[in-house]
VEXKE-641658 format. One record per atom (N, C-alpha, C): residue in three letters; chain; x, y, z; atom name. Coordinates in pm, 1 decimal. Layout:
REM VEXKE-641658
    aa   ch          x          y          z   at
   Ala    A          X          Y          Z   CA
...
***
This chain:
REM VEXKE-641658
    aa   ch          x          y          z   at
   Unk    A    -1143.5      470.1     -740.3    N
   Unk    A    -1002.8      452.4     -711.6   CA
   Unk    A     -931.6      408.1     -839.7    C
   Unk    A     -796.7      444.0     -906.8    N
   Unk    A     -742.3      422.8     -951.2   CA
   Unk    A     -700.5      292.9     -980.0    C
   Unk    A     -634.6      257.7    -1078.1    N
   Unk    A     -589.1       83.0    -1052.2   CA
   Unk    A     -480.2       73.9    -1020.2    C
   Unk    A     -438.6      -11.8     -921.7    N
   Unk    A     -357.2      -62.8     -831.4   CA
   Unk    A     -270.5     -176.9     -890.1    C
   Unk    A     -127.2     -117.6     -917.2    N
   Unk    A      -50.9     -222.5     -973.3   CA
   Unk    A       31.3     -305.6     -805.9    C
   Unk    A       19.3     -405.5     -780.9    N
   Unk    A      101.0     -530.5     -707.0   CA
   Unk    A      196.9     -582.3     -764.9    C
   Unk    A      362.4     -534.9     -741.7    N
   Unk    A      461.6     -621.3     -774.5   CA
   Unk    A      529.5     -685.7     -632.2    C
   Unk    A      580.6     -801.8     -668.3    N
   Unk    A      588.6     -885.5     -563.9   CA
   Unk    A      756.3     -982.0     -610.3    C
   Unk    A      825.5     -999.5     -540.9    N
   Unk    A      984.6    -1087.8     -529.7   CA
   Unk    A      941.4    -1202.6     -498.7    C
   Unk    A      954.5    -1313.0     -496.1    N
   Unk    A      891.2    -1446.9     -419.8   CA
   Unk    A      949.4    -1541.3     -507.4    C
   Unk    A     1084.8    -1577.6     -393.5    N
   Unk    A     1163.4    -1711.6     -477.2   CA
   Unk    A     1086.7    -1842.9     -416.6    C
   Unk    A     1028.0    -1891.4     -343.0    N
   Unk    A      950.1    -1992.5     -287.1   CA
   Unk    A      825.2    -1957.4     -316.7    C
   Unk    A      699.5    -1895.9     -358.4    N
   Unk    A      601.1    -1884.8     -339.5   CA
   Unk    A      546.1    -1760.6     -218.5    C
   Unk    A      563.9    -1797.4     -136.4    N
   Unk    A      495.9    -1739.4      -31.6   CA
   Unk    A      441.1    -1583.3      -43.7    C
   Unk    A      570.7    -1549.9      -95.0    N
   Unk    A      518.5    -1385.3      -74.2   CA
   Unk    A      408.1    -1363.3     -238.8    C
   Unk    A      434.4    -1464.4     -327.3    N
   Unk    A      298.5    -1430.4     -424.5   CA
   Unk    A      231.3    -1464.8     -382.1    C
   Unk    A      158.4    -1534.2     -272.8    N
   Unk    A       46.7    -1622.4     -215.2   CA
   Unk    A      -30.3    -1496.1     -126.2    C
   Unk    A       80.7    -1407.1      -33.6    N
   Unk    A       69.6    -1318.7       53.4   CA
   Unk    A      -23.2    -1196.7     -101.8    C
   Unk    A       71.3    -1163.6     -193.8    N
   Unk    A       47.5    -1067.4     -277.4   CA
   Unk    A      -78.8    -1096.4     -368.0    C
   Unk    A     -147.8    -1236.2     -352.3    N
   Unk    A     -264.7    -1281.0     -452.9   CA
   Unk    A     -396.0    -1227.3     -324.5    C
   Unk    A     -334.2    -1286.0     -186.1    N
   Unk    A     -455.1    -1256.3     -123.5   CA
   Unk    A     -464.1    -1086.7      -78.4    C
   Unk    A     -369.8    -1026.3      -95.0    N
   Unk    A     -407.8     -851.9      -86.6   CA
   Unk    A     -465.3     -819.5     -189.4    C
   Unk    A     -459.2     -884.0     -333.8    N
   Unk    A     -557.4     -836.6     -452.4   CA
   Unk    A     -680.9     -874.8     -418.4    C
   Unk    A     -735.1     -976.1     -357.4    N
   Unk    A     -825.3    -1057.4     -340.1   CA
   Unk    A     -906.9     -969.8     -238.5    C
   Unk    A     -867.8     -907.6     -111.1    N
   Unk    A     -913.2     -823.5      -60.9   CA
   Unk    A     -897.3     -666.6      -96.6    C
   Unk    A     -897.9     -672.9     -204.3    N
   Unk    A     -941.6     -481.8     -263.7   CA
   Unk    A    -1052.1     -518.1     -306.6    C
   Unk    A    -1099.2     -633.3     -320.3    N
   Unk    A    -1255.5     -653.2     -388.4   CA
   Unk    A    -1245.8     -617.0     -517.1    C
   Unk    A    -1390.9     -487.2     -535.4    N
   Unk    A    -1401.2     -471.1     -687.7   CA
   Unk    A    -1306.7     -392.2     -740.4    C
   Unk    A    -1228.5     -311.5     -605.4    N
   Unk    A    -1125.3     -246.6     -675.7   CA
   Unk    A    -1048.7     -283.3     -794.3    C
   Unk    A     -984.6     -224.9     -907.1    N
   Unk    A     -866.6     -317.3    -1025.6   CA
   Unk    A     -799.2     -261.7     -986.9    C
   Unk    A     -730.9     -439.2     -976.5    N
   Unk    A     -556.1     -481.3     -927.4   CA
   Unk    A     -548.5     -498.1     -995.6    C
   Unk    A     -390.8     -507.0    -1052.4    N
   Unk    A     -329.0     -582.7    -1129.6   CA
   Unk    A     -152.5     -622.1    -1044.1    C
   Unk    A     -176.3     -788.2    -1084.8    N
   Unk    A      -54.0     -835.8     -987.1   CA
   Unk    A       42.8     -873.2    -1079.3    C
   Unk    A      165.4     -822.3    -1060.3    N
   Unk    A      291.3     -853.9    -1157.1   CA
   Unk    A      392.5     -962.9    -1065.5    C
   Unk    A      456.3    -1075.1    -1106.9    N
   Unk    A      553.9    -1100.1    -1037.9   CA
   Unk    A      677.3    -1047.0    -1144.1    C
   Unk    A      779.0    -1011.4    -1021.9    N
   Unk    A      852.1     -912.8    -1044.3   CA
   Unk    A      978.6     -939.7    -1213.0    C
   Unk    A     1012.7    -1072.7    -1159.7    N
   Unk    A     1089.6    -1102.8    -1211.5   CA
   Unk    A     1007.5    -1115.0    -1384.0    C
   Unk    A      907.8    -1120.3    -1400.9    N
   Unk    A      834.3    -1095.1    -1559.6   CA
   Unk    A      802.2     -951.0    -1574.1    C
   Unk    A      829.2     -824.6    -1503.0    N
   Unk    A      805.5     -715.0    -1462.2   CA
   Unk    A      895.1     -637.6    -1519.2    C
   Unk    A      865.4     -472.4    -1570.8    N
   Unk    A      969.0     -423.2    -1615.5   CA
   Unk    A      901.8     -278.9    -1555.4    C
   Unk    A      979.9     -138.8    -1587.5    N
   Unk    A      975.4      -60.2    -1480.5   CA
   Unk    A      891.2       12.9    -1587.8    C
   Unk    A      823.9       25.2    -1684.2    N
   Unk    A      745.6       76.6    -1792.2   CA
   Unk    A      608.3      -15.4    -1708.1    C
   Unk    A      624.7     -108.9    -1711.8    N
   Unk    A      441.0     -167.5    -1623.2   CA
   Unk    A      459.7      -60.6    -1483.0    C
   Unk    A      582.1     -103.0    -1385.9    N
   Unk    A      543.9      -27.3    -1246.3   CA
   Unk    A      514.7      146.1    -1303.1    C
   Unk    A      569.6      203.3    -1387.5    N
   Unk    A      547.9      344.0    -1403.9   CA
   Unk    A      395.1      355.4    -1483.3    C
   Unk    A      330.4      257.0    -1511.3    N
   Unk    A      185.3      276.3    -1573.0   CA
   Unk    A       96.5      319.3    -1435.9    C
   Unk    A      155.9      300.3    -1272.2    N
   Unk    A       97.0      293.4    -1190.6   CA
   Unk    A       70.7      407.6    -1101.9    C
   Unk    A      -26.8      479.9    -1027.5    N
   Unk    A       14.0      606.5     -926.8   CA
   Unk    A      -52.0      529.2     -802.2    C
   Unk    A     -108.8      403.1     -800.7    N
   Unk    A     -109.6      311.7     -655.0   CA
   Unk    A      -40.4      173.1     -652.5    C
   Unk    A       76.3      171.5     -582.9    N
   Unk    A      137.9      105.2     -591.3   CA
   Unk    A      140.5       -1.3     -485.2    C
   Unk    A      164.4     -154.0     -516.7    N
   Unk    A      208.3     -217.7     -385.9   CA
   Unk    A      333.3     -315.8     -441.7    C
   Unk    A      417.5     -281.3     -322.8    N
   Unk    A      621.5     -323.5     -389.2   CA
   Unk    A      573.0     -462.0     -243.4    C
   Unk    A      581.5     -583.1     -291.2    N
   Unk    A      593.1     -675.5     -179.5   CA
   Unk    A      752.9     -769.1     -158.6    C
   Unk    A      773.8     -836.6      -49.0    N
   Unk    A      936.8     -909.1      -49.3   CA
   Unk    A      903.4    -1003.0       61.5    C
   Unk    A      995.4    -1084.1       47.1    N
   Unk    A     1057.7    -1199.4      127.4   CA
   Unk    A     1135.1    -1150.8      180.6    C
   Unk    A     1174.8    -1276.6      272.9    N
   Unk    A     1286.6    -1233.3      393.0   CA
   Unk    A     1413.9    -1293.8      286.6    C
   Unk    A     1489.4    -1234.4      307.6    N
   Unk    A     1596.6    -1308.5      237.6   CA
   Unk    A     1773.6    -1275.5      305.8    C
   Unk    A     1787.4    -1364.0      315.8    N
   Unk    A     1925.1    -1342.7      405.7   CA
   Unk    A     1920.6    -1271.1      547.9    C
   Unk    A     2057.5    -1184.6      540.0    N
   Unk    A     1991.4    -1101.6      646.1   CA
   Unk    A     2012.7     -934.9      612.4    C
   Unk    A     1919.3     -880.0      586.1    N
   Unk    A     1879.9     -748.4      574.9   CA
   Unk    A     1944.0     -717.7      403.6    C
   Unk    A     1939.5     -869.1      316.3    N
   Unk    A     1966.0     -853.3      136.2   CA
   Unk    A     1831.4     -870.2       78.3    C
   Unk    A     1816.4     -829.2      -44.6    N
   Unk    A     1692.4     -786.6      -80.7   CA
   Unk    A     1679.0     -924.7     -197.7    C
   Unk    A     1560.0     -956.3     -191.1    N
   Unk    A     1519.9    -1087.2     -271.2   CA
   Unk    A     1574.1    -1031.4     -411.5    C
   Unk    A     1629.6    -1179.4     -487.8    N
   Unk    A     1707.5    -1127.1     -597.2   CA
   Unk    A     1586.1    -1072.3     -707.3    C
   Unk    A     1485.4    -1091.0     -731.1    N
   Unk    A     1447.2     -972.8     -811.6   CA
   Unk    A     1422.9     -849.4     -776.2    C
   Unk    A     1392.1     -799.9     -664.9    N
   Unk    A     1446.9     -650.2     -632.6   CA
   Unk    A     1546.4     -590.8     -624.1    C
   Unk    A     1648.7     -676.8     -636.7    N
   Unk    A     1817.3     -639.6     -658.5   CA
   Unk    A     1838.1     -635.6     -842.2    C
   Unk    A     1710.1     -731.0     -873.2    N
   Unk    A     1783.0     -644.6    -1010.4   CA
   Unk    A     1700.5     -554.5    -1051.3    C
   Unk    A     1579.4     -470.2    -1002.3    N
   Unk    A     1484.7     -412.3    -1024.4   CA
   Unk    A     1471.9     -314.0     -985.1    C
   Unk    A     1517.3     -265.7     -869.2    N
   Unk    A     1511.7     -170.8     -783.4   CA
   Unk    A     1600.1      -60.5     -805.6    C
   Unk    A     1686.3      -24.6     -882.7    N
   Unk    A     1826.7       75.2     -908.9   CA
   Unk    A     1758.0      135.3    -1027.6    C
   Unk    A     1696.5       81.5    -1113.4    N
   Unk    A     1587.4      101.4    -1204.1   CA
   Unk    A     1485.6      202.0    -1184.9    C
   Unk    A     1423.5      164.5    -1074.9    N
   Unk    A     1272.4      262.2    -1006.9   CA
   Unk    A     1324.4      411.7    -1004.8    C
   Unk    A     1479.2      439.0    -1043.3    N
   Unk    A     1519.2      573.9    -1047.4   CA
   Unk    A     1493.3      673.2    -1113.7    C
   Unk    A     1457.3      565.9    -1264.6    N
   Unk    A     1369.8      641.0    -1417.8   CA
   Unk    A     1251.9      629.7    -1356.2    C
   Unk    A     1170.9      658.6    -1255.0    N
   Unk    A     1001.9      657.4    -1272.2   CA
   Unk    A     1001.4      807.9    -1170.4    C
   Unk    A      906.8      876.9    -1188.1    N
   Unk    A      906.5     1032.5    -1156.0   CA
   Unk    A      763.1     1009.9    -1054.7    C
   Unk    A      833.0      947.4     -884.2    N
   Unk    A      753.5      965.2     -782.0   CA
   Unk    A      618.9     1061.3     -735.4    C
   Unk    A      655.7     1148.5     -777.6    N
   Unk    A      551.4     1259.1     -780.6   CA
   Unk    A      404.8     1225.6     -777.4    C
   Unk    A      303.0     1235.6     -671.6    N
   Unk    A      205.5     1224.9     -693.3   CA
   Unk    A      111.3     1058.0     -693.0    C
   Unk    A      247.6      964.7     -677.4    N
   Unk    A      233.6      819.6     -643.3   CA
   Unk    A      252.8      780.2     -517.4    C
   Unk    A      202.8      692.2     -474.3    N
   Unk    A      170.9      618.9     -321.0   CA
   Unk    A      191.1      489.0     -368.4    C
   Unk    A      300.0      448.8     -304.2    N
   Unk    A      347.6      327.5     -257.6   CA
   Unk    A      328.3      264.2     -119.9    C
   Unk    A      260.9      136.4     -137.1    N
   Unk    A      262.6       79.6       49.7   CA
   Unk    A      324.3      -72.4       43.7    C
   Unk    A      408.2     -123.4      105.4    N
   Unk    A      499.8     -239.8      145.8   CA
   Unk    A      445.2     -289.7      205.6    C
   Unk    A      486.4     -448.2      174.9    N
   Unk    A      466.7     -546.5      268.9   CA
   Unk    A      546.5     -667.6      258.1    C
   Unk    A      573.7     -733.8      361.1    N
   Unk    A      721.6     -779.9      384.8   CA
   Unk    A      699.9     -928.2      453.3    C
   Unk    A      760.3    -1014.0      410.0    N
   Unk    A      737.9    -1156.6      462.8   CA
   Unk    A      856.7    -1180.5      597.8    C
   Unk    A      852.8    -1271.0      702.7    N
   Unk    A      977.9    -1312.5      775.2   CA
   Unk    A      957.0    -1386.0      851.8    C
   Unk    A     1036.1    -1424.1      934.2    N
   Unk    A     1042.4    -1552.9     1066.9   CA
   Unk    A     1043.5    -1455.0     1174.9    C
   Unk    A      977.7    -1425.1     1256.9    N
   Unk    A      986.3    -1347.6     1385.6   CA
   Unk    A     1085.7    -1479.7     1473.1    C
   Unk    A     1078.0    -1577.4     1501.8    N
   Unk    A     1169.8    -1684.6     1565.4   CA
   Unk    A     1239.8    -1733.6     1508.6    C
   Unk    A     1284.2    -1769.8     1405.6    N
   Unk    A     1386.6    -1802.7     1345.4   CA
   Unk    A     1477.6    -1692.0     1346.6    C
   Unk    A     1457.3    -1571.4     1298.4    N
   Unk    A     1528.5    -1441.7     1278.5   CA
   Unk    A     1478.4    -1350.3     1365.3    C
   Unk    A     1485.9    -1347.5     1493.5    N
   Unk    A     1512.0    -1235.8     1502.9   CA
   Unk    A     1529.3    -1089.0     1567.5    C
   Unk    A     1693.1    -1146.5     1499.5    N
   Unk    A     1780.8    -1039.3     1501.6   CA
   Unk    A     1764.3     -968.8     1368.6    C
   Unk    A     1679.4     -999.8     1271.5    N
   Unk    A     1685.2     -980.1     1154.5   CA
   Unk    A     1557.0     -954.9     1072.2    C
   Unk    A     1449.1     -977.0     1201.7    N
   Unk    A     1312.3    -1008.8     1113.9   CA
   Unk    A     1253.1     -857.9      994.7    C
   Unk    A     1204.2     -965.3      897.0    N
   Unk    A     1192.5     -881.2      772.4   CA
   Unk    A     1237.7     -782.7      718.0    C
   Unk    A     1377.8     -806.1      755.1    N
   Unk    A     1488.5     -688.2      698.1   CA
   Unk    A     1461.7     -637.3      513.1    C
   Unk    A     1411.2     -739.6      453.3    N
   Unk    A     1443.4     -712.7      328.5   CA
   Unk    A     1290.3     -616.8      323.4    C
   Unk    A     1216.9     -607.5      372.1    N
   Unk    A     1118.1     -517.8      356.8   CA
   Unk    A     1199.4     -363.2      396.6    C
   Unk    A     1249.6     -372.4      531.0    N
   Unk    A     1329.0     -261.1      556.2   CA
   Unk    A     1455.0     -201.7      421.8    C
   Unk    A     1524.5     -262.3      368.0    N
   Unk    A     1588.1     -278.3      269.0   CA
   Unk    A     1543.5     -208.0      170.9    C
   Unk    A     1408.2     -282.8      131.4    N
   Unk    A     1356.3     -214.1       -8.5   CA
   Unk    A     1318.0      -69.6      -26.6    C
   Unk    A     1241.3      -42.7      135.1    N
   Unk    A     1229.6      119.9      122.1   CA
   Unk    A     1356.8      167.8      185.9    C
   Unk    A     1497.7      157.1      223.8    N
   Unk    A     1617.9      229.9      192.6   CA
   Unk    A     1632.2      234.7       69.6    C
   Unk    A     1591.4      145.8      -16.8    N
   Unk    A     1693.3      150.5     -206.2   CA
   Unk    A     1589.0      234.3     -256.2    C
   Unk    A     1477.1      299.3     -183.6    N
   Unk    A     1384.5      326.9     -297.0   CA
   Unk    A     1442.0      499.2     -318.6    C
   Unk    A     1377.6      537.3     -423.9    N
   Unk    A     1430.6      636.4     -470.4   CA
   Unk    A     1365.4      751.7     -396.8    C
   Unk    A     1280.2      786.3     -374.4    N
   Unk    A     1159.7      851.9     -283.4   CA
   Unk    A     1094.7      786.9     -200.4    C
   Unk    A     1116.6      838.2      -98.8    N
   Unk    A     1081.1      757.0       19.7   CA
   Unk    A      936.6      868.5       32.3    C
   Unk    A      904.3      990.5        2.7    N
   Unk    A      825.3     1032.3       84.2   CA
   Unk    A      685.2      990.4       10.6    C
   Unk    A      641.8      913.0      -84.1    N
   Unk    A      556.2      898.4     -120.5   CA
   Unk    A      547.6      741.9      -86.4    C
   Unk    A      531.9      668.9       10.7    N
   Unk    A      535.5      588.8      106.0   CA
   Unk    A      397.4      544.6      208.3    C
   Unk    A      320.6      530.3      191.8    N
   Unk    A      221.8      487.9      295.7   CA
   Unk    A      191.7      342.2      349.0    C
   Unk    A       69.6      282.7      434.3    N
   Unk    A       87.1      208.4      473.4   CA
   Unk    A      145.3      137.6      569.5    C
   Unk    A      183.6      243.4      673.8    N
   Unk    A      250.2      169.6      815.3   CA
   Unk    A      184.2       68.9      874.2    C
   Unk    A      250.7       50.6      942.4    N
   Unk    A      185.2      -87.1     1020.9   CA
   Unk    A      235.8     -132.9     1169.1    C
   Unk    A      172.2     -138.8     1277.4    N
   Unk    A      197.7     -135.1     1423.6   CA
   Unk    A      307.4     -228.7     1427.2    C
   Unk    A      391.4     -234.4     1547.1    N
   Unk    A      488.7     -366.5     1579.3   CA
   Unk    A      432.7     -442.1     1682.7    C
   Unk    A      284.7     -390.4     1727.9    N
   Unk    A      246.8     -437.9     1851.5   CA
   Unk    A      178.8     -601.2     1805.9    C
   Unk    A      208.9     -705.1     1849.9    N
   Unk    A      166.3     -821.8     1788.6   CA
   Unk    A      321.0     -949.0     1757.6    C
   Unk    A      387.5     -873.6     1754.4    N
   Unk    A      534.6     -947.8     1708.8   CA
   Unk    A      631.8     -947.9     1796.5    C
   Unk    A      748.5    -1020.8     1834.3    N
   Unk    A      832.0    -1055.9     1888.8   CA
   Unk    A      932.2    -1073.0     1791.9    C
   Unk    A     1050.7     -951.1     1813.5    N
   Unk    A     1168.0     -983.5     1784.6   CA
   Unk    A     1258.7     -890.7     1811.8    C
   Unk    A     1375.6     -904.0     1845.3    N
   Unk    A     1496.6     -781.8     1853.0   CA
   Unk    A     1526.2     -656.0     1766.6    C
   Unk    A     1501.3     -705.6     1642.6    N
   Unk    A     1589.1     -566.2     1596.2   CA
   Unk    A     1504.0     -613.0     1466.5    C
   Unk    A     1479.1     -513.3     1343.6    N
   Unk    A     1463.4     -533.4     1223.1   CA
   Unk    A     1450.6     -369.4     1151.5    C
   Unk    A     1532.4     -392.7     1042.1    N
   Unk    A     1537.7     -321.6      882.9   CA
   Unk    A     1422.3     -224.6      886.5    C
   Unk    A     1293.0     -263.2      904.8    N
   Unk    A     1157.3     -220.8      881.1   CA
   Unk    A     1091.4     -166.7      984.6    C
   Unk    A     1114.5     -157.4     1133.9    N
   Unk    A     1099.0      -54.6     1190.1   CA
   Unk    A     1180.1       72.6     1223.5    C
   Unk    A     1049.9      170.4     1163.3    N
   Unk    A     1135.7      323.1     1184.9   CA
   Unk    A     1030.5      347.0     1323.8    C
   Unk    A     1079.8      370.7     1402.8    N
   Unk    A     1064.3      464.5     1531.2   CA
   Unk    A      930.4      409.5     1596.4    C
   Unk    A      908.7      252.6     1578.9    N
   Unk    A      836.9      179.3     1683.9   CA
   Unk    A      686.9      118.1     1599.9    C
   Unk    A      750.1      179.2     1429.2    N
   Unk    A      621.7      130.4     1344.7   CA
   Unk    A      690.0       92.6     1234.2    C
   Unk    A      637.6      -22.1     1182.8    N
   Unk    A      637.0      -74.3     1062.3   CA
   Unk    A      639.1        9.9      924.9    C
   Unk    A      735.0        2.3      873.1    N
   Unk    A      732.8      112.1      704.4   CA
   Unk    A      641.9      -11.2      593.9    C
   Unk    A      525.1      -95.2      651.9    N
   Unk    A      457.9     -154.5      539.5   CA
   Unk    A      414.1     -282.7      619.8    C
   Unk    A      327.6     -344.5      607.3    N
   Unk    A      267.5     -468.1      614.3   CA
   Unk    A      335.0     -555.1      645.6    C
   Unk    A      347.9     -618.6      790.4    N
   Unk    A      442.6     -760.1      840.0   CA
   Unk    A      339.4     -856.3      839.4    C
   Unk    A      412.3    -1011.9      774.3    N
   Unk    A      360.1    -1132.1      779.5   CA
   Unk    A      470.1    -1219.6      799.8    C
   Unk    A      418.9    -1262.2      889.7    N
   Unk    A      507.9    -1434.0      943.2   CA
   Unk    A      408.9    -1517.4      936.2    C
   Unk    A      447.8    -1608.0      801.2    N
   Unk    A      333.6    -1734.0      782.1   CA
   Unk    A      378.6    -1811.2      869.8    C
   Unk    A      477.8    -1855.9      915.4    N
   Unk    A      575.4    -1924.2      996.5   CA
   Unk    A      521.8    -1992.2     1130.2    C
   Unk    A      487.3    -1870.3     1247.3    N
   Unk    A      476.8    -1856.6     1289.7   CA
   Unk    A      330.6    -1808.7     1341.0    C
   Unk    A      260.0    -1709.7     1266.8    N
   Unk    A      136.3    -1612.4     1278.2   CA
   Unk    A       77.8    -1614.4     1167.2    C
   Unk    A       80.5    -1744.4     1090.3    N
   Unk    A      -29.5    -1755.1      936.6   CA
   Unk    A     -175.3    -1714.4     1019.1    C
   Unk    A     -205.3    -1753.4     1113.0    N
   Unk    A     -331.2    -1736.6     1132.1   CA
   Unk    A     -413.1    -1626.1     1189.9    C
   Unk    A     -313.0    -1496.0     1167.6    N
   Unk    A     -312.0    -1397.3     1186.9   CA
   Unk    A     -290.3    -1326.8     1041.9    C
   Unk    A     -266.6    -1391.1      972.0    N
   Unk    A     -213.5    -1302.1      826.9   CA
   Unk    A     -349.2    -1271.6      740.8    C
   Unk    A     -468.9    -1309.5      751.4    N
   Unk    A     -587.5    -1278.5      646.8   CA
   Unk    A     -632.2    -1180.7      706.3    C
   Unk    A     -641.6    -1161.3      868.4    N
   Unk    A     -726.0    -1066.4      900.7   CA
   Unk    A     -617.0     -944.3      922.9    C
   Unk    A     -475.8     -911.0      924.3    N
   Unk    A     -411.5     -819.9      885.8   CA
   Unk    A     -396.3     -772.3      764.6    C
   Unk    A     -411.5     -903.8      667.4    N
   Unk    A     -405.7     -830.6      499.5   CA
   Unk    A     -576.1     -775.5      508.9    C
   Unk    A     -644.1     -812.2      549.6    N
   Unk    A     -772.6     -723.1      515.9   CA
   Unk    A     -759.6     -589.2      612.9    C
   Unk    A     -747.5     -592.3      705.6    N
   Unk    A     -738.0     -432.3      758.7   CA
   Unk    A     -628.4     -384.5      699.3    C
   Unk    A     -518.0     -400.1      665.0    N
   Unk    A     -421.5     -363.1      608.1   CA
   Unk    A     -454.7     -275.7      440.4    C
   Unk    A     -541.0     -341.2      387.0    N
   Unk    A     -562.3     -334.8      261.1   CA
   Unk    A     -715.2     -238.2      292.9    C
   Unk    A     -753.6     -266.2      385.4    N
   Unk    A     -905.2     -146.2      426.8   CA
   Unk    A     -792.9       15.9      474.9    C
   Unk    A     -664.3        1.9      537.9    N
   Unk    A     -646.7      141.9      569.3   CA
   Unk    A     -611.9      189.8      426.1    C
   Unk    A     -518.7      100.0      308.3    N
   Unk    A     -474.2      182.8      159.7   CA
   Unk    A     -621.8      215.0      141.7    C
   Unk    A     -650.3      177.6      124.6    N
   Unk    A     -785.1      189.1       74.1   CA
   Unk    A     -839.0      351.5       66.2    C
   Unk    A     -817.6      435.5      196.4    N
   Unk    A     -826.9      536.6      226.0   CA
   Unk    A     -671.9      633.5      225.2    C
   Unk    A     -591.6      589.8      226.8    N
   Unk    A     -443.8      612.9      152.8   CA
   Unk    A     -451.1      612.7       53.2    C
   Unk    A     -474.2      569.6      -49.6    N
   Unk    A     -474.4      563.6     -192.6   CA
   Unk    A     -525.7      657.7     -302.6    C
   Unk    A     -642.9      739.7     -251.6    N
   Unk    A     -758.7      842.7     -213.9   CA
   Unk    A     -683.1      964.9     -258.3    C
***
């Protein structure tokens, strides 16, 4: 397998914590984890397996380093690259809103069809969110919040289906 670049938004921590333990489960695979904001779009274009990670941030606004990063990803030539998301949020606190900014990031992206990595909604409670298209997840949901103790054994199956996506 190719090496796997991880860029990740994370104004509190959390979502690099989320993005250290998905490197951690590719095993011997090579990762390499960027946080975003030390990140420039010459590292993400060194990549053809990609993982774009986010926080919840506001409601359905994109964590401020993907707002300044993301209009950018326009110079990188999709073709032949696989990207898979994964998205931090409050299922009870938000939501009317849960993990919008994951939903968010794949609207701004420039090519959507090179995209993998869905992920069921069955497991979560909430009204409405950004990140489901048509009853599935466009990338990896975690609510430490709420379902931390559910989040290792989703980042490992999560990171076992790229695995065969990536391929």
């Amino acid at each position: 397998m190719e090496t796997i670049g991880i860029f990740y938004g994370s104004t509190y921590g959390m979502t690099e914590k989320s993005a250290e333990k998905i490197k951690k489960a590719f095993g011997n695979a090579k990762v390499d984890l960027y946080n975003l904001k030390d990140a420039t779009v010459v590292d993400i274009a060194k990549y053809n397996n990609l993982v774009f990670g986010t926080s919840a941030w506001g409601i359905g606004e994109m964590q401020d380093d993907w707002e300044m990063t993301i209009d950018h990803l326009t110079e990188i030539d999709f073709t032949g690259r696989k990207v898979a998301l994964f998205g931090l949020g409050d299922q009870k606190e938000y939501p009317e809103s849960f993990v919008d900014g994951l939903g968010t990031l794949y609207c701004r992206l420039p090519d959507k069809s090179c995209v993998v990595g869905s992920w069921p909604v069955e497991g979560y409670e909430y009204y409405f969110s950004l990140a489901d298209k048509d009853g599935t997840f466009l990338g990896l949901v975690l609510d430490d919040h709420n379902q931390a103790d559910l989040s290792d054994k989703r980042i490992s199956d999560w990171v076992k289906q790229l695995k065969k996506e990536f391929i």
